[in-house]
C-alpha positions in Angstrom: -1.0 -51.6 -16.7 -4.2 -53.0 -15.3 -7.1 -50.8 -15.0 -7.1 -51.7 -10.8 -2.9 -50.0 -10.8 -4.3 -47.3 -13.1 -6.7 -46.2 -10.3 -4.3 -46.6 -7.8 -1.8 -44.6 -9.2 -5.0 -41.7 -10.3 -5.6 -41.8 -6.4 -2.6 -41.0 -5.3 -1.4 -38.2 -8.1 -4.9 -36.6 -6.7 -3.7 -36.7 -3.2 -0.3 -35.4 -4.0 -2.6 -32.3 -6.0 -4.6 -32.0 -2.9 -1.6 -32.0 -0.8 0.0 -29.1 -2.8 -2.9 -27.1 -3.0 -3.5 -26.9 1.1 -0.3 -26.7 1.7 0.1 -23.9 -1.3 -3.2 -22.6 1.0 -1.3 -23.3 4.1 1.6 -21.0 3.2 -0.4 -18.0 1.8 -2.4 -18.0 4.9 0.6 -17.7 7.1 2.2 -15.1 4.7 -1.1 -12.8 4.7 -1.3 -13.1 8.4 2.4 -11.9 8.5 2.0 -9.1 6.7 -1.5 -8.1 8.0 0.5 -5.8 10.4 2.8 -3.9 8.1 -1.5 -3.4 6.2 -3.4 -2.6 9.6 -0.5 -0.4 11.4 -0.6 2.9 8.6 -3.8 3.3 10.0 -3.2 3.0 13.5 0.4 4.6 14.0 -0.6 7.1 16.8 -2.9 4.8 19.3 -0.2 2.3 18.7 3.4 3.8 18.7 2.8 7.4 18.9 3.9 8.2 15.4 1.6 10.5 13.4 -0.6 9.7 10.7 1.7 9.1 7.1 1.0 11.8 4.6 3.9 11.3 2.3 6.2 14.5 0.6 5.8 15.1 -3.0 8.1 14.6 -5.6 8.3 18.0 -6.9 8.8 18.9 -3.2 12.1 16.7 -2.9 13.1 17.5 -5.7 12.7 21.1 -4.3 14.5 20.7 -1.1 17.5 18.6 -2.9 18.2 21.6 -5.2 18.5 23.8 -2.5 21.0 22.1 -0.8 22.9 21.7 -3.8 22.9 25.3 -4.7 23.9 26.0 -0.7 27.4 24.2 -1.6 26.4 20.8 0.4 28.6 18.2 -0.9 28.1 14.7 -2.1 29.0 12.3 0.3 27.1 14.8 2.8 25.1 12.8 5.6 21.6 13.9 4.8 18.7 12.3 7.5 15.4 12.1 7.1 13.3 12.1 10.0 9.6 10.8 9.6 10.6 9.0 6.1 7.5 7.2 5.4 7.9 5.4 2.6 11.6 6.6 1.8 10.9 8.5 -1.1 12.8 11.6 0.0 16.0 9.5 1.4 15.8 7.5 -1.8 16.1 10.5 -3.8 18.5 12.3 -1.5 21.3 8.8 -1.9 20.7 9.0 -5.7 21.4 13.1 -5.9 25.1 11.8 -4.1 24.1 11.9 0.0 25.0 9.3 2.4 21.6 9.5 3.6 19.5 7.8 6.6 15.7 7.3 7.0 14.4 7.9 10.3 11.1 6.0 10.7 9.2 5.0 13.9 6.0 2.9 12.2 7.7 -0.4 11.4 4.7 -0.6 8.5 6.3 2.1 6.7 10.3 1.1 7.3 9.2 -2.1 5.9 8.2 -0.5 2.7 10.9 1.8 2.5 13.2 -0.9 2.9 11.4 -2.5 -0.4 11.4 0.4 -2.2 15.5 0.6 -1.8 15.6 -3.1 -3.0 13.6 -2.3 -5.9 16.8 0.2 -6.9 18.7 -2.8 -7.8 21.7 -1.4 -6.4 21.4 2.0 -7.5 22.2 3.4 -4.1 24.1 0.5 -2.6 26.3 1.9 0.5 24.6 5.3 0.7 21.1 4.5 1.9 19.5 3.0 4.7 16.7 3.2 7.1 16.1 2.8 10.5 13.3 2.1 12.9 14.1 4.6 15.5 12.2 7.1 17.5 13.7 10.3 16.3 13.0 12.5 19.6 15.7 10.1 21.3 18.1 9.8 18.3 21.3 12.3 17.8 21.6 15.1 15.2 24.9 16.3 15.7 26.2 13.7 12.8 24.5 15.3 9.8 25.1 17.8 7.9 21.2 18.4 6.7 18.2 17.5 8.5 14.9 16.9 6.3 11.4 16.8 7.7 7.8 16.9 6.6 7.1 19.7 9.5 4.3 19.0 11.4 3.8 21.7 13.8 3.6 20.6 16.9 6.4 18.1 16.4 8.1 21.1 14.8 7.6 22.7 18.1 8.7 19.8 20.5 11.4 19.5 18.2 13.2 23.0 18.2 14.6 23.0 21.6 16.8 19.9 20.5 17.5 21.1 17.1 19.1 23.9 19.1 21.0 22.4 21.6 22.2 19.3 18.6 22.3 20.7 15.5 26.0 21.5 14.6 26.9 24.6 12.9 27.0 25.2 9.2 24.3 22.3 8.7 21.4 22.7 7.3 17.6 21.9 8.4 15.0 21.6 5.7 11.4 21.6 6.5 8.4 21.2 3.9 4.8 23.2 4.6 5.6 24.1 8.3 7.9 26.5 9.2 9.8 27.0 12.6 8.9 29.5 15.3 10.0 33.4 15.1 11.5 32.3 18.4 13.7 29.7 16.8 14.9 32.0 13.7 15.5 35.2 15.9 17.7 33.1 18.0 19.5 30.0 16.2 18.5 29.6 12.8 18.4 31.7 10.2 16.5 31.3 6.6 18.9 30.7 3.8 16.2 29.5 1.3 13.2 29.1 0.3 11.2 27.9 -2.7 7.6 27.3 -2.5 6.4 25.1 0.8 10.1 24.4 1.1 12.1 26.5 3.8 15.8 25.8 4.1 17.5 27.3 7.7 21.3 27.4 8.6 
């Protein structure tokens, strides 16, 4: 090879490596800038889509609420919601103790994680877990058999007259740190346990 072909064919391998590298560029850029909503929203979920702030529920709080429900008698195969589910932690945890549970989440951010957190299960909970990007003051409760909430209180309190009116009987409604009104358990629920910041009502 001649030292003019071997500086041709240098030139071009170096414009085949510049090529890759902006288009490598190219692509990262347009993957950052498609994800820069799911990273911005978390911070913005009220002025945006009316959802609150995300604090997530703790482990040993699930873990709580799950054990409850178990020594109430509620089955496997029991459709178990979670409404405000963040990051999917509790729904997670509610398929893999045997529910056919939902996640109820309104910040599209947050559903997206929760939605990589399930695939991360490798088919652990294939079939009895999903989420859903749904406003859950407009969704239907009659369906479940145990409603599970972070209780905020005044969503807690917006909420109660349509726990009332949907809930069916002999499910349960699980809150964690809030608590419903006196108004609520002197007239349609009644406590059946409690453990720490958990409170379970029937």
């Amino acid at each position: 090879m001649s030292s003019q072909e071997a500086l041709s064919t240098t030139t071009q391998q170096q414009s085949i490596g510049r090529y890759v590298l902006y288009g490598g560029a190219g692509v990262t850029a347009v993957v950052c800038l498609a994800l820069s909503p799911f990273l911005v929203t978390p911070a913005l979920p009220r002025r945006l889509y009316g959802a609150l702030p995300y604090q997530n529920t703790p482990k040993h709080a699930i873990d709580t609420a799950i054990k409850l429900l178990c020594k109430q008698g509620l089955r496997p195969g029991s459709k178990f919601v979670d409404l405000g589910s963040g990051a999917g932690e509790a729904t997670i945890a509610a398929a893999k103790a045997g529910f056919n549970s939902v996640g109820v989440e309104i910040n599209p951010s947050l559903l997206f994680f929760s939605r990589l957190s399930l695939m991360s299960q490798r088919g652990k909970v294939a079939g009895s877990c999903r989420f859903q990007n749904r406003n859950l003051l407009k969704m239907q409760y009659s369906n479940y058999d145990c409603l599970f909430m972070f209780g905020v209180k005044p969503l807690i309190r917006q909420l109660e007259p349509k726990l009332e009116a949907e809930v069916k009987r002999g499910a349960y409604v699980c809150l964690y740190r809030f608590q419903m009104s006196k108004e609520m358990t002197e007239s349609a629920f009644k406590v059946v346990g409690t453990d720490g910041e958990i409170t379970l009502y029937e």
